[in-house]
C-alpha atoms as an extended CHARMM CRD file, in Angstrom:
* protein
*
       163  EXT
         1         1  UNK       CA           -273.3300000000       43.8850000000     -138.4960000000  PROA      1               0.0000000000
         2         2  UNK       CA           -274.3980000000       43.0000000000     -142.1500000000  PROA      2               0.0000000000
         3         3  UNK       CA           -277.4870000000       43.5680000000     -143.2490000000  PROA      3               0.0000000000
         4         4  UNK       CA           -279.3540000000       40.9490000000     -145.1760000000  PROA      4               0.0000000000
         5         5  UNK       CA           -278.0410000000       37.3190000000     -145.6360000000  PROA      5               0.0000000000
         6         6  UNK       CA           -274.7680000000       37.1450000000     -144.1320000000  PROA      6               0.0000000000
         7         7  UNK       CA           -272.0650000000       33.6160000000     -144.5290000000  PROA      7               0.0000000000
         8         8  UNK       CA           -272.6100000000       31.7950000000     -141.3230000000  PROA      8               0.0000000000
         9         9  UNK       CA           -269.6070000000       32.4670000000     -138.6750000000  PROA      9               0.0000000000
        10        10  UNK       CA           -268.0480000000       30.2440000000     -136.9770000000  PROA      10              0.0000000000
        11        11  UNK       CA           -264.4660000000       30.0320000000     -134.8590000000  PROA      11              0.0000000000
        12        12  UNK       CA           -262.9190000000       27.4160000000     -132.0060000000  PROA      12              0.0000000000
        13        13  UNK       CA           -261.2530000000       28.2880000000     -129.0800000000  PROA      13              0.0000000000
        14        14  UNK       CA           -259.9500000000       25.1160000000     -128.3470000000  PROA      14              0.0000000000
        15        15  UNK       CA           -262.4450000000       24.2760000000     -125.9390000000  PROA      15              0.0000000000
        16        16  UNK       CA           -265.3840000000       26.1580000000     -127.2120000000  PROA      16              0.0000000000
        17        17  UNK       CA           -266.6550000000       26.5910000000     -130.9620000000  PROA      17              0.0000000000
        18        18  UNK       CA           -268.8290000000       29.4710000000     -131.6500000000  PROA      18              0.0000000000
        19        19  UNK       CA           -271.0350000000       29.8660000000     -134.8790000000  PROA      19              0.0000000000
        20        20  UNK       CA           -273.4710000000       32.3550000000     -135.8250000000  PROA      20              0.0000000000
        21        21  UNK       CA           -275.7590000000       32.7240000000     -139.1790000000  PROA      21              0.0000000000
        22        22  UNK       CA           -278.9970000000       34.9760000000     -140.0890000000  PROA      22              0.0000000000
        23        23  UNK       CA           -281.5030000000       32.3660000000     -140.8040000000  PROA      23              0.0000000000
        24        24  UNK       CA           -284.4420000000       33.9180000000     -143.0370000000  PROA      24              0.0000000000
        25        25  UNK       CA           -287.5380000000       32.1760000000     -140.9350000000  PROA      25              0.0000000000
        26        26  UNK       CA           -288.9760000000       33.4210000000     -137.6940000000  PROA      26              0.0000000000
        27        27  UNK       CA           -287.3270000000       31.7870000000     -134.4950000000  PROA      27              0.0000000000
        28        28  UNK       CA           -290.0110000000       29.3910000000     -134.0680000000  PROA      28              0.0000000000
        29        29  UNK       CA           -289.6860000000       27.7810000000     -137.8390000000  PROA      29              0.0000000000
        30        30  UNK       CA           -285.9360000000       27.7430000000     -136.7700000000  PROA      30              0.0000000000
        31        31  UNK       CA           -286.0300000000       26.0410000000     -133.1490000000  PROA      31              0.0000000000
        32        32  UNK       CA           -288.3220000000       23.2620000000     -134.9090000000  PROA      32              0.0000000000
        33        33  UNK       CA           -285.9160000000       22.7250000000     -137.1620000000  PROA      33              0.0000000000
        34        34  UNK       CA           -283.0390000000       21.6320000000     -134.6540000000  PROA      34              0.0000000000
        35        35  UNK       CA           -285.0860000000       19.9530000000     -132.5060000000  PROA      35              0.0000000000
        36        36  UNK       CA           -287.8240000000       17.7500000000     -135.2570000000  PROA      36              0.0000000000
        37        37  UNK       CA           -287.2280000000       15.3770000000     -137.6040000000  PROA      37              0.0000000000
        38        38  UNK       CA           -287.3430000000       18.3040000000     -139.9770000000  PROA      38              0.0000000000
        39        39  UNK       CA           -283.6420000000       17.5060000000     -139.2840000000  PROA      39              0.0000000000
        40        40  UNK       CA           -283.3670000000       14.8240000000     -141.5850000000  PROA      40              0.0000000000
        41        41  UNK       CA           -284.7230000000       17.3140000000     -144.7270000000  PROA      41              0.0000000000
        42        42  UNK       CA           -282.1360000000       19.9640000000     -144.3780000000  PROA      42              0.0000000000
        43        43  UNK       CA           -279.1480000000       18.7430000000     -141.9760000000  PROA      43              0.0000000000
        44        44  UNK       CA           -276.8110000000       17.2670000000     -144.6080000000  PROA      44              0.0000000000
        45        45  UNK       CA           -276.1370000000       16.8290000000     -148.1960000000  PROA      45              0.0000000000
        46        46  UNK       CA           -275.6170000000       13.5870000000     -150.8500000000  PROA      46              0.0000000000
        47        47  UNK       CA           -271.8650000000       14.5240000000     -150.8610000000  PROA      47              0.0000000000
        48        48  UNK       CA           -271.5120000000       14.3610000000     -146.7810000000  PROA      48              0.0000000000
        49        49  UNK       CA           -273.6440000000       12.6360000000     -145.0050000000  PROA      49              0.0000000000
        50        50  UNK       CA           -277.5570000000       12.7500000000     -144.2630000000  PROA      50              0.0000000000
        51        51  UNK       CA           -279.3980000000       12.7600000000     -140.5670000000  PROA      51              0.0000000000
        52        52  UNK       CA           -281.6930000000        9.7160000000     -140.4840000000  PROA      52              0.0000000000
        53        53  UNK       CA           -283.4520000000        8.5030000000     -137.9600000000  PROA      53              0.0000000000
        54        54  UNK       CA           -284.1040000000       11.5630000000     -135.7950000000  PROA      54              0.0000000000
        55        55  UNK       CA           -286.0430000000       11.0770000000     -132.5730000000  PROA      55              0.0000000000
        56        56  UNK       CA           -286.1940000000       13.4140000000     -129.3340000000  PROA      56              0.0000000000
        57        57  UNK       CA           -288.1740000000       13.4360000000     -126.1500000000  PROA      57              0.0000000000
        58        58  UNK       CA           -288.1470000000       17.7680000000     -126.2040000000  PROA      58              0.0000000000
        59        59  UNK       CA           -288.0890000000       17.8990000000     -122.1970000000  PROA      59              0.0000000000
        60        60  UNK       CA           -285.5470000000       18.6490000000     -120.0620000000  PROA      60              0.0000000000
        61        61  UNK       CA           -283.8860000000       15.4580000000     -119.0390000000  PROA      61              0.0000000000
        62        62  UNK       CA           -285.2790000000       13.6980000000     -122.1770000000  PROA      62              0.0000000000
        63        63  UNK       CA           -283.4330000000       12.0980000000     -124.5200000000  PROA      63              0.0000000000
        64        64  UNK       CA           -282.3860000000       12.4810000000     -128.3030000000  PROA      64              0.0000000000
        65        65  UNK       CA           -281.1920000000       10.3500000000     -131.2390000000  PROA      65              0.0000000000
        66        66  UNK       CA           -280.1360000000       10.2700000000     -134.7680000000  PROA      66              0.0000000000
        67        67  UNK       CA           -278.1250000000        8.2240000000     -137.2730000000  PROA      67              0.0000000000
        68        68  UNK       CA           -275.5110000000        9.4950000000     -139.3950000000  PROA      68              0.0000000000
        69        69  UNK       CA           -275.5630000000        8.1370000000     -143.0200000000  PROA      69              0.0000000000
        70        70  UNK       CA           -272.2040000000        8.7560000000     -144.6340000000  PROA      70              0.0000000000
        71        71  UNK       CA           -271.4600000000        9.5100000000     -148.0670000000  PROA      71              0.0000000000
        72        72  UNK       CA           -270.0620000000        5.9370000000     -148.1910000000  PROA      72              0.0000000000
        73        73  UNK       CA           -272.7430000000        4.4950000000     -146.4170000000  PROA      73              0.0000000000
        74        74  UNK       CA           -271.7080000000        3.7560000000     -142.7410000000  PROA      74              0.0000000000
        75        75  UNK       CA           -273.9930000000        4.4880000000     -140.2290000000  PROA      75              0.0000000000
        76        76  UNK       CA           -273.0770000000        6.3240000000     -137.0280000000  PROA      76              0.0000000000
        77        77  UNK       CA           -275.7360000000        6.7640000000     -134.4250000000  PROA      77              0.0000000000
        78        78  UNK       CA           -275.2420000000       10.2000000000     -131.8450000000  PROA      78              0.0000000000
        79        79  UNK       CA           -277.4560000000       11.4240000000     -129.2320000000  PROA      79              0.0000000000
        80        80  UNK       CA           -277.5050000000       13.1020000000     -126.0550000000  PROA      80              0.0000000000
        81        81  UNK       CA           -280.2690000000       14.9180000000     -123.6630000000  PROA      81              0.0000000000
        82        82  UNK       CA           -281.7880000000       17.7710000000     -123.3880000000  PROA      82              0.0000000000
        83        83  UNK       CA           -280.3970000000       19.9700000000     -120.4680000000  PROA      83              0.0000000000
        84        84  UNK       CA           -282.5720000000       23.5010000000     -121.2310000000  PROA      84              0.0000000000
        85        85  UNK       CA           -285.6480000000       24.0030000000     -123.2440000000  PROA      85              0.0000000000
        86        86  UNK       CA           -286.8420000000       27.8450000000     -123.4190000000  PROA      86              0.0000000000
        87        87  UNK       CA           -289.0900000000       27.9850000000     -126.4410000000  PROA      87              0.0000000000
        88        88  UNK       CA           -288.5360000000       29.2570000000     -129.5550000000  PROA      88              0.0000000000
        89        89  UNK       CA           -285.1770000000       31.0740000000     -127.4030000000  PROA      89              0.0000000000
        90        90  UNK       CA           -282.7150000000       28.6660000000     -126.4410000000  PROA      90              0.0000000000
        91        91  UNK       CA           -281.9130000000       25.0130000000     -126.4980000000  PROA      91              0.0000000000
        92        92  UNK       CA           -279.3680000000       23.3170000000     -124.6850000000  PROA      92              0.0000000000
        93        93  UNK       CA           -278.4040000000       19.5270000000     -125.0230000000  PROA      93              0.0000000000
        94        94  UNK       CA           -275.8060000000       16.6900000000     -124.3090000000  PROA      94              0.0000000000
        95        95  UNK       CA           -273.8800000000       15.2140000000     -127.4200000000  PROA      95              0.0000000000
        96        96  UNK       CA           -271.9680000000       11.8300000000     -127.7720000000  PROA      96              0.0000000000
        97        97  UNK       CA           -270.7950000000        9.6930000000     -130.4710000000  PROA      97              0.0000000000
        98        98  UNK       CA           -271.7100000000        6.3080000000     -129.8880000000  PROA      98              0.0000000000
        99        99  UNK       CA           -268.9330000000        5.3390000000     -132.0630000000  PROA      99              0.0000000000
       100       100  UNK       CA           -265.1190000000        6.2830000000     -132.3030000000  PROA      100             0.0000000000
       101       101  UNK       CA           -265.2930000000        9.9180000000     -133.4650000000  PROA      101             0.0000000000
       102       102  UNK       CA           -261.7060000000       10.1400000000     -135.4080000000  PROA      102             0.0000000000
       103       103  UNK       CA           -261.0410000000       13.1950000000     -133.3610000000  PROA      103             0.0000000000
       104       104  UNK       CA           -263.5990000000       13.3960000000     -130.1950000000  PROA      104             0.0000000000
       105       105  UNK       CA           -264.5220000000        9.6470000000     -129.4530000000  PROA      105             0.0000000000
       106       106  UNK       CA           -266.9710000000        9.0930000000     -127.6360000000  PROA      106             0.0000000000
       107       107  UNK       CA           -266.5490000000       12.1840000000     -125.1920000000  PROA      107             0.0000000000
       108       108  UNK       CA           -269.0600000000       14.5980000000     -124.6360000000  PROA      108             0.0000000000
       109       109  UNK       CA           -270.0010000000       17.7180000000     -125.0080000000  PROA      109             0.0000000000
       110       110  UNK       CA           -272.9030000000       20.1480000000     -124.8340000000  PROA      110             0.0000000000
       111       111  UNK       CA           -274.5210000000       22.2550000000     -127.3920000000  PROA      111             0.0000000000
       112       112  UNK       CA           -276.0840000000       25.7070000000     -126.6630000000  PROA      112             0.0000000000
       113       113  UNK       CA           -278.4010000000       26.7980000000     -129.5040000000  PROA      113             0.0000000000
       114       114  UNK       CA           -279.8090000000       30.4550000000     -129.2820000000  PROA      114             0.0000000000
       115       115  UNK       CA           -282.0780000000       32.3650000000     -131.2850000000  PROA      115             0.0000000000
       116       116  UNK       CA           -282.3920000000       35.7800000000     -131.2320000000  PROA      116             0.0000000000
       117       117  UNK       CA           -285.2210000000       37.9590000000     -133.4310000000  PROA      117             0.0000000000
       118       118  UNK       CA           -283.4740000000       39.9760000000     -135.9980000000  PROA      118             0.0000000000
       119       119  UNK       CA           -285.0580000000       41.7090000000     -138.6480000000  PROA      119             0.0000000000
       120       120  UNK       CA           -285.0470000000       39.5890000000     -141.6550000000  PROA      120             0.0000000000
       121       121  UNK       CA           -285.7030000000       36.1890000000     -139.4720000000  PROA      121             0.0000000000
       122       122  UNK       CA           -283.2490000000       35.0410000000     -136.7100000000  PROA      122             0.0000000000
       123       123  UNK       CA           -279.9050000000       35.3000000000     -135.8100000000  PROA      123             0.0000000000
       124       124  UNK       CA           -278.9440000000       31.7490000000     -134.6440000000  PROA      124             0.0000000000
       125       125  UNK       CA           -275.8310000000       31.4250000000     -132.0250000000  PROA      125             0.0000000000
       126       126  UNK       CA           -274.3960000000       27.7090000000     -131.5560000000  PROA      126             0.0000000000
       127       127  UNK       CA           -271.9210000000       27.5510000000     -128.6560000000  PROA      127             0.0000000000
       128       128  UNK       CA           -270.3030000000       24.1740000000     -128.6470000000  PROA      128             0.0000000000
       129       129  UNK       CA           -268.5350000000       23.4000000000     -125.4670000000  PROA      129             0.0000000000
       130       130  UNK       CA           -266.5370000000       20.6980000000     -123.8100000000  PROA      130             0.0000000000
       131       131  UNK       CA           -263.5720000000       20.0700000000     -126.3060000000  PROA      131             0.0000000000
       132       132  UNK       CA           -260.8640000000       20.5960000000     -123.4380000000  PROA      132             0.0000000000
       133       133  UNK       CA           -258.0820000000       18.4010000000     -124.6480000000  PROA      133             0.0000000000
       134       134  UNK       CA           -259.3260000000       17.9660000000     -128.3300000000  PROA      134             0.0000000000
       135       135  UNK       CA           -258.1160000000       21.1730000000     -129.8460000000  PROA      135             0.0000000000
       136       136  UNK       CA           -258.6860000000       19.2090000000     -133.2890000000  PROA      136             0.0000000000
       137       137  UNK       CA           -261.8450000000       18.1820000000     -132.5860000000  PROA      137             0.0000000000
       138       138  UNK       CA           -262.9400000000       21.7540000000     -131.9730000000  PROA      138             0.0000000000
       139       139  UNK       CA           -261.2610000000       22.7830000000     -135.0730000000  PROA      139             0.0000000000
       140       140  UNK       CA           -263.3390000000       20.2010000000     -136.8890000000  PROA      140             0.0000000000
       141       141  UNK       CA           -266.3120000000       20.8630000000     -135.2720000000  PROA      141             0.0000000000
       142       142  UNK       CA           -265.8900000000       24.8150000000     -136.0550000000  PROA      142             0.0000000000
       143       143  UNK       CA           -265.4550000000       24.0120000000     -139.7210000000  PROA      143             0.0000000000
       144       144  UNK       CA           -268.9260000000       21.6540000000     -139.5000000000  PROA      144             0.0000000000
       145       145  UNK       CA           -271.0040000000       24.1720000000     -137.4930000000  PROA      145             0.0000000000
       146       146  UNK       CA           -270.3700000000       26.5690000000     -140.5410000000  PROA      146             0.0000000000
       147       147  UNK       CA           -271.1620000000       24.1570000000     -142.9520000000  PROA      147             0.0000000000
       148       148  UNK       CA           -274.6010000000       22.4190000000     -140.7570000000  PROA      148             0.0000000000
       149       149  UNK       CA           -275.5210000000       26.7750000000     -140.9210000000  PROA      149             0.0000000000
       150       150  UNK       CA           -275.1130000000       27.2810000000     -144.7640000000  PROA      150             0.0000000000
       151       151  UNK       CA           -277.3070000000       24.0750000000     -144.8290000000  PROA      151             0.0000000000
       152       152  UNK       CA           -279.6260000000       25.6100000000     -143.0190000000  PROA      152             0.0000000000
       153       153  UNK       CA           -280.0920000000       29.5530000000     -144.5080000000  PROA      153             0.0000000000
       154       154  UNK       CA           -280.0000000000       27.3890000000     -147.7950000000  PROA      154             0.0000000000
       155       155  UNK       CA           -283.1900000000       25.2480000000     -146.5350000000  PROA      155             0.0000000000
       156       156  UNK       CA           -284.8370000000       28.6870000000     -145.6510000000  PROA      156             0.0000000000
       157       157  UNK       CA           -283.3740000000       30.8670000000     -148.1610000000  PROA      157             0.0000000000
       158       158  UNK       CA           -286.2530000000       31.7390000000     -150.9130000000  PROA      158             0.0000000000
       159       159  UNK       CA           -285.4480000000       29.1380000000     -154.5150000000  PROA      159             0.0000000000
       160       160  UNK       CA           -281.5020000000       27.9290000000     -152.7690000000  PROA      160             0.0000000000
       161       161  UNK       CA           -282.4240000000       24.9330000000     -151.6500000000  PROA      161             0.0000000000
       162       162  UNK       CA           -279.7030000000       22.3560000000     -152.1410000000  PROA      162             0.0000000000
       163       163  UNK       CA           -280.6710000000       19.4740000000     -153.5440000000  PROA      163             0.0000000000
């Protein structure tokens, strides 16, 4: 394992995506991140699209929302629910579309977010499952996960914040 402030990781099996970054913060700066609206000041930039809108009942069974705003300007709503709440450890929630994804639709899937203590902050694990029968989808969603990480050590990392 690298020391220090490793490029976020991320592969897809074709039914499962797996990423993994160091974030510099402390796991509970990091789990409020994911599951705020602190969302909509790191999640994104002006060249992809921005999270707007964020809202979440942070129980199990309760529900969460947010708005896409493309580059272009369209707006694409998501949500889901949360299945698992273990604070500041492990988050697991529901994910849907509720538009025509080019590549997933509106199917859904489920999002396992785990953070583990690690010496300079926390080592943040996404596992991304439910893509059986959208191999490109997962593919996609393996090259975002790396991305939506960068975006994030970047919001914690010390003077990189992207504009």
């Amino acid at each position: 394992m690298m020391l220090g402030h490793s490029s976020p990781q991320a592969m897809a099996n074709g039914e499962t995506v797996m990423a993994s970054a160091e974030i510099l913060a402390p796991a509970e700066q990091v789990f409020a991140a994911l599951v705020t609206n602190g969302v909509e000041r790191w999640w994104g930039s002006a060249d992809t699209y921005r999270m707007t809108g964020w809202i979440a009942d942070l129980r199990v069974g309760g529900r969460w929302a947010v708005t896409v705003r493309t580059a272009d300007g369209r707006r694409l709503p998501a949500g889901g629910a949360f299945l698992e709440i273990e604070m500041p450890r492990r988050i697991v929630q529901t994910r849907r579309y509720d538009w025509d994804h080019p590549t997933l639709g509106r199917h859904e899937t489920t999002v396992a977010y785990l953070l583990e203590p690690i010496a300079a902050g926390t080592r943040l694990t996404i596992c991304h499952g439910g893509f059986a029968g959208f191999p490109d989808a997962a593919a996609e969603h393996a090259e975002g996960w790396a991305r939506v990480l960068g975006w994030l050590q970047g919001y914690f990392g010390a003077g990189s914040q992207a504009a």
